[in-house]
Structures are given as C-alpha cells and as structure tokens.
N, C-alpha and C positions, 0 to 999 in steps of 0.2 A: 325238521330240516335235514336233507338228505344230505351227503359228505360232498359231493358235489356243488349244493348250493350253502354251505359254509367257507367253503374255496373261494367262492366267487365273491362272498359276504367279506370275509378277510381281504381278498384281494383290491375287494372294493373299497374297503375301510384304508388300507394302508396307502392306493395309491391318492386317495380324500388328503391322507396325512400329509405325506409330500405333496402335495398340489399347495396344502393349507400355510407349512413352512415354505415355502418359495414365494408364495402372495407376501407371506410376512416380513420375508428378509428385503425385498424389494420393497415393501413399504417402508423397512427400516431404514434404508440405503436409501430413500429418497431425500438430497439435500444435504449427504453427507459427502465430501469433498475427496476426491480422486487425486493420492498423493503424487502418483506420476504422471498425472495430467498436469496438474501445479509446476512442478521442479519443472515439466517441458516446456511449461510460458514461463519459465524463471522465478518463479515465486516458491522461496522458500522458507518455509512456517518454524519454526522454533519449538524445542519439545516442552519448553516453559516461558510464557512470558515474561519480560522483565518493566520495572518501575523505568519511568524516562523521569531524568533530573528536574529540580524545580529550579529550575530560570524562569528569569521572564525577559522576553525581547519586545519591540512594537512594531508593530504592522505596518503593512502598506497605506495606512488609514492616520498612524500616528498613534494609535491605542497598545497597549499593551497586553501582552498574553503572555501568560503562563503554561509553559509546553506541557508541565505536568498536567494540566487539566482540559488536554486532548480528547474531549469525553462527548458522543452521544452518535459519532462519526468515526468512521475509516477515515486513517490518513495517510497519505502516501506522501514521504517525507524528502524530500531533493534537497542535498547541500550543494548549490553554486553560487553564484554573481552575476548580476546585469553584465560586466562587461564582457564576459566570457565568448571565446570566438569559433568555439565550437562546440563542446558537448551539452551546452546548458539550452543554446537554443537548439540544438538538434532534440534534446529528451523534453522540453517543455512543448515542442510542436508534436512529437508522438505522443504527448499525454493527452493533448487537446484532442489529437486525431482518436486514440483508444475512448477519451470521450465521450465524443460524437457516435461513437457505435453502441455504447451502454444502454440499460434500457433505464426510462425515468425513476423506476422504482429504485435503481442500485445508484446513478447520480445523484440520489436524495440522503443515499447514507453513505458519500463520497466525499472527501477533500483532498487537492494537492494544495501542500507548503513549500514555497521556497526558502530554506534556511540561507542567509547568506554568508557566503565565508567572507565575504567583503563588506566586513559592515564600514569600513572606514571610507567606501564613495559609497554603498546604497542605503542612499537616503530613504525614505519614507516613499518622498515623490518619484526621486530612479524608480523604485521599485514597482509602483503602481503605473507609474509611465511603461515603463518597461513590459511587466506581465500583461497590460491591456492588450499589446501586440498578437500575445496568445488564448487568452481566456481570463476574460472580466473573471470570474467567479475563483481563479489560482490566486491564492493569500501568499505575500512575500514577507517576513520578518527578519528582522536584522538586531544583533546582541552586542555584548562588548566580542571579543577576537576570546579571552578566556570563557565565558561565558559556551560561546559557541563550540570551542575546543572538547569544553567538557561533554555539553551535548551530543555531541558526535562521536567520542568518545565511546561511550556510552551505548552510545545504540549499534556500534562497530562499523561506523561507515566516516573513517578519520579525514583529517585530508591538511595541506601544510601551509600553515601562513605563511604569507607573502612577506616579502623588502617592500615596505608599502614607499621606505624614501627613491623607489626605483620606478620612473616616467613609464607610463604604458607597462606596468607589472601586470601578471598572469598568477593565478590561485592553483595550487594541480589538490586536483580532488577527484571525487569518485563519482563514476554514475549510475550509481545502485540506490536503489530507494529504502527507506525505512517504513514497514509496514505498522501502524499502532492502532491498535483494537478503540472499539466504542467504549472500553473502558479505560481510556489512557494509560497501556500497557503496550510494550511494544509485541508484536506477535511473530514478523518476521522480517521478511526482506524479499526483494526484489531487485535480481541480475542484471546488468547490463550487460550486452547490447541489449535492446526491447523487441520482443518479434510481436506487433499489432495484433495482429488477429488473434494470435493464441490466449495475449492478455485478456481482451478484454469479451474473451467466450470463457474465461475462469474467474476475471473480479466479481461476476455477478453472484456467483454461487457464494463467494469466500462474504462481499460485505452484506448480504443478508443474515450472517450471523450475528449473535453478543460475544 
C-alpha cells in the first residue's frame, strides 16, 4: 500500500467514524425532550420529582380517589370551581381545544383533573354537569377545603379559600397546571397563560414517556 492510498485508507476510516457517531447521536436524541422547546410552551419539568399527598376526594361519579395513586396516566392537574367567571372556563376550553389536536396515541396516556377549591357548592353532580360543557372524558374531584389545601400545597400551585358565608363568593387561585408522572409523582408544571399550538406540539413527546 503506497503512502498515498494509506491517506485516503485513514481518511476514509475517520470520516466512516464521524458519519457513525452523528447516526448515533441522533438516534440517541430521538425521543429525548427539548428543554427550550418545553419552557416555550410553558412547561416546566422539575429536577426531582415529588410524592403528591394521600387524600382522597370523590369524583364527578360519587367514587372516590386517592390522588396519590395517580398512576398509569399523565395528569394535568387544574385547581378551580364550577362557578368561576373567568379563568376556569377559559383554561378548561383550551384544554379541550389542545385536545382535539393530540394525536390518539398520546390522549390515551392523557388526563385532565379538576381539583376543586369549592368543594363546599361542587357537588358530584355540579361537577359532572358542569365539565360535560367541555369534555365528557375531564374528571372533576372535590375534598374537604383542608384536605385540598394540603394538596395544593404541595404540589406549589396554592390558592385562598373563600368567606363561603358571603352570597356569590369568588375563590382567587391559580392557572397553572400540575403535571404528575404515570407514576404518581408529580414531574412539573405548566404556566399560565396557555399558548395552544406550542402545547400540544410538546405533550406528545413529554406523555409517551414513564
């Protein structure tokens, strides 16, 4: 082999080499979540997950559930009220809508919860009457007022009970959602206001993971 065609042997070998690591890194990187894409739809992931408290509230159904065992499903967690006159049903109609652009595979390891800060009017039935408005398939729970406190609490999305003896009271709370993992952990969070499109071109990446 002439010094010439060792040159070209190397040359050939090394740019093989990078060709081989760039195929790889890109296969690695396939699936792995773009932190600045995230923070730009508002979602943002936590360096540790944390345990969500063991309450248990009941559903829109009258059944009872245990928050801590949030498990097998994404949950995107909203603390409001039926009665609320503006941000509960503005962010439950962009949830619907972010929704409807999902693809089946990622609705399928999807759920919104409405936590309610008003458990003392939403009943069972409010609640199911209520969320039908938006999406049959949004689960609404309601706890004791402490119960709830702590929850939220907790997952750092607080908000301040109401003078319930006061006609036509108003809850002021938050509209940032609690994100919790398939393994009923919670993983992060999610900003208010909601910009659509961004979200729901990044929950799909985020609930195909464990």
């Amino acid at each position: 082999m002439t010094r010439t065609q060792k040159t070209v042997f190397i040359l050939v070998a090394v740019v093989a080499l990078i060709m081989g690591l760039t195929v790889n890194k890109v296969l690695n990187d396939r699936g792995q979540l773009n932190p600045t894409e995230l923070i730009d739809a508002g979602i943002i992931l936590l360096p540790q997950s944390r345990s969500v408290p063991d309450v248990t509230m009941t559903n829109q159904d009258g059944q009872p559930v245990a928050l801590d065992q949030l498990k097998g499903k994404w949950s995107l967690l909203f603390f409001g009220y039926t009665y609320c006159p503006d941000i509960c049903p503005t962010t439950l109609a962009q949830l619907r809508q972010v929704k409807s652009e999902l693809p089946k595979e990622a609705l399928e390891r999807l759920q919104v919860i409405l936590v309610s800060v008003d458990p003392n009017r939403d009943t069972p039935n409010q609640l199911k009457q209520y969320l039908g408005y938006f999406d049959k398939d949004f689960v609404g729970v309601a706890g004791s007022i402490e119960d709830t406190q702590k929850l939220a609490n907790a997952l750092s999305i607080p908000f301040i009970p109401a003078d319930t003896s006061k006609p036509g009271y108003t809850v002021d709370h938050s509209g940032n959602l609690a994100v919790v993992g398939p393994d009923g952990r919670q993983r992060g969070f999610i900003r208010a206001p909601f910009n659509n499109q961004k979200l729901a071109a990044q929950l799909p990446g985020l609930v195909k993971r464990d």
